[in-house]
C-alpha positions in Angstrom: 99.5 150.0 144.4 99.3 151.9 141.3 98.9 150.4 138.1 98.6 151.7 134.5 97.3 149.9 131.8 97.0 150.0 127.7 93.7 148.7 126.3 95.3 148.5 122.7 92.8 145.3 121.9 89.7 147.4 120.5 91.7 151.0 120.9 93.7 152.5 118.5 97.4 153.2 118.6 97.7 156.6 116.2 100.6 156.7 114.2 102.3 159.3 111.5 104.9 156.9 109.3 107.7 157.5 107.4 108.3 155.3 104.3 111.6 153.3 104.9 112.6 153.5 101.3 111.5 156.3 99.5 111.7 158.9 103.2 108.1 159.8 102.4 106.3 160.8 105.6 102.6 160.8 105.3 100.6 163.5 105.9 97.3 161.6 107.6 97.3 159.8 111.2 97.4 156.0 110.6 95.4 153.9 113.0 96.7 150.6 114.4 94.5 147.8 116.5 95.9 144.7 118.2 92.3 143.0 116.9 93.7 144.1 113.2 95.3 141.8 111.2 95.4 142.1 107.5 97.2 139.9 105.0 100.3 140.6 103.5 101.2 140.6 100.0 102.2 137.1 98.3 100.8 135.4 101.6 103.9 135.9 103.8 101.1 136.0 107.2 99.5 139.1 108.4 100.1 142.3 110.3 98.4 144.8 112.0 98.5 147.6 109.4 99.4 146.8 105.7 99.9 150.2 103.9 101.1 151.1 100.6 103.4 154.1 100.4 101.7 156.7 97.7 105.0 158.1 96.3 106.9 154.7 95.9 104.0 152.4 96.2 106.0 150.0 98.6 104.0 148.2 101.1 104.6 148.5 104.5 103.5 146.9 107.7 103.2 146.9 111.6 102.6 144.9 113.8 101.8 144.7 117.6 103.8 142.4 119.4 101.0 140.9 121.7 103.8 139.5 124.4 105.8 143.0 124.7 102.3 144.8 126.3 103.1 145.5 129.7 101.4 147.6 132.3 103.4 150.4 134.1 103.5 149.7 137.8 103.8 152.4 140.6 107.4 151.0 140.9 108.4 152.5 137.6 107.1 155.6 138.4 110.0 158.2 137.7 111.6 155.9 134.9 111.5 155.4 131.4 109.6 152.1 131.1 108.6 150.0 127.3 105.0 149.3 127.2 104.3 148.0 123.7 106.9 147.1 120.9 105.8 146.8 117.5 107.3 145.2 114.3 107.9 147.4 111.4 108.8 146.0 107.9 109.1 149.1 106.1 107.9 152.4 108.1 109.1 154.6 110.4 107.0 155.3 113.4 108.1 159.6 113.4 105.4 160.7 115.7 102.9 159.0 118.2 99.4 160.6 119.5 97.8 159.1 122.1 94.2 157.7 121.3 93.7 154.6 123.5 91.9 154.5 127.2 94.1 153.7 129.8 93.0 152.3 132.8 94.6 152.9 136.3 94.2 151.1 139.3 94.9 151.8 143.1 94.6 149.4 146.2 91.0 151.2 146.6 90.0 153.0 143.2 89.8 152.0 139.5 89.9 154.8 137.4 90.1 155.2 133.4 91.3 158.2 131.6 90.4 158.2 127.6 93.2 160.9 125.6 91.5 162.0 122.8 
């Protein structure tokens, strides 16, 4: 058995975002953390990553649905598989760079592999 894992708790998920209403794409990395949660403006709860857009000012958030993390078995191997959803209110997620470890796990080994 095979297993793949995301550690997305204290690793960061690196993101370049486009603004959803002005089309701004911004031209730094932006780092997002399960363990983050910031507030949002006019107390409406909290998110992830709370960021305001520089050319329109808008403020934009993600978060990281908790329940939608999901490890990716050996018997997905050769398929398309969803391993973390997020929810955006505002930005565009336009590229995605791997930063986090991931652990993998066989029947007799446990290996981790960092990306960065």
């Amino acid at each position: 058995m095979i297993c793949l894992s995301l550690l997305l708790k204290k690793n960061k998920t690196t993101t370049s975002l486009k603004c959803g209403n002005c089309g701004e794409v911004s031209d730094r990395w932006q780092y997002i953390t399960l363990m983050d949660s910031m507030p949002l403006k006019g107390g409406r709860g909290s998110a992830s990553m709370v960021q305001k857009c520089k050319l329109c000012s808008r403020e934009n958030s993600i978060d990281i649905l908790r329940d939608t993390i999901t490890p990716y078995n050996a018997e997905d191997s050769e398929r398309f598989k969803t391993i973390v959803q997020f929810e955006c209110r505002g930005p565009e997620p336009v590229d995605f760079q791997p930063q986090v470890r991931y652990y993998i796990y066989s029947s007799t080994l446990k290996y981790m592999v960092t990306t960065n």
